[in-house]
N, C-alpha and C positions, 0 to 999 in steps of 0.2 A: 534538518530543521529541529527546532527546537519548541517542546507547548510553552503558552504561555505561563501555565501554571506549573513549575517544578515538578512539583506531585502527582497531575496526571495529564490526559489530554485529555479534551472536551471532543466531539463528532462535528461541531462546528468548527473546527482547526483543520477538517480533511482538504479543504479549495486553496487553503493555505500551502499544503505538504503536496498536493497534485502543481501547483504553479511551482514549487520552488523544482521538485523534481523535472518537470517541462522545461525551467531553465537549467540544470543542467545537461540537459539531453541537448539543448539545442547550443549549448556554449561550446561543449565537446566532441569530439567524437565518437559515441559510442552505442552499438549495435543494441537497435530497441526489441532486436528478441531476444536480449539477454538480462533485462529491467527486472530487478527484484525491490520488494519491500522488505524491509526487514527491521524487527524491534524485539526490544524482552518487556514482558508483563503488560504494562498499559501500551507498552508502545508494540506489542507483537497484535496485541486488537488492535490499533489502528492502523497496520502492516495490513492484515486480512480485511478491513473494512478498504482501504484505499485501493487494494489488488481488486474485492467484486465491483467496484466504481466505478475505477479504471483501466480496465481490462484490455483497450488499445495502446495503452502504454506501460503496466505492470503484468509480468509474466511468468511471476514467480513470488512466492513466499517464505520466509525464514521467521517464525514466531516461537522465541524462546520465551518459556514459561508461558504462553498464552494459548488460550484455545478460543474458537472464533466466539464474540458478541453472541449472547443469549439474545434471541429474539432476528438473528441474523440470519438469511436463507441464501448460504451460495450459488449462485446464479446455474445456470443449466451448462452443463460442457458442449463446447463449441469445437470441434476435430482443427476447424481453421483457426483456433485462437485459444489454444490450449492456456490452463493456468497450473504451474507446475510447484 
């Protein structure tokens, strides 16, 4: 997916980036404990912002040049629902 605005993504653009990843998880075949986010700069925060959101379907994160949203508190670790 792509933000609407070239230059960066807004945090209202995440319901967007969770539906479009939903469809392709459900178009293809492929093993949902293996679901990563991944982005560089604006787009590695909204990688880490979608992985603590959506934690039933993202299981992994790749955030080149980004370090997670100030103001952001990654959720508690869960042993059955690891975020790697």
């Amino acid at each position: 997916p792509k933000s609407a605005d070239p230059a960066k993504w807004e945090k209202g653009e995440l319901e967007f980036i969770h539906k479009a990843a939903l469809d392709v998880v459900g178009k293809y075949n492929i093993d949902r404990a293996r679901v990563a986010a991944v982005g560089q700069d604006g787009g590695g925060a909204m990688a880490w912002l979608l992985a603590f959101q959506q934690r039933d379907l993202v299981r992994g994160v790749a955030a080149i040049n980004a370090l997670i949203p100030s103001g952001t508190k990654p959720p508690a670790s869960d042993p059955l629902s690891r975020l790697y």
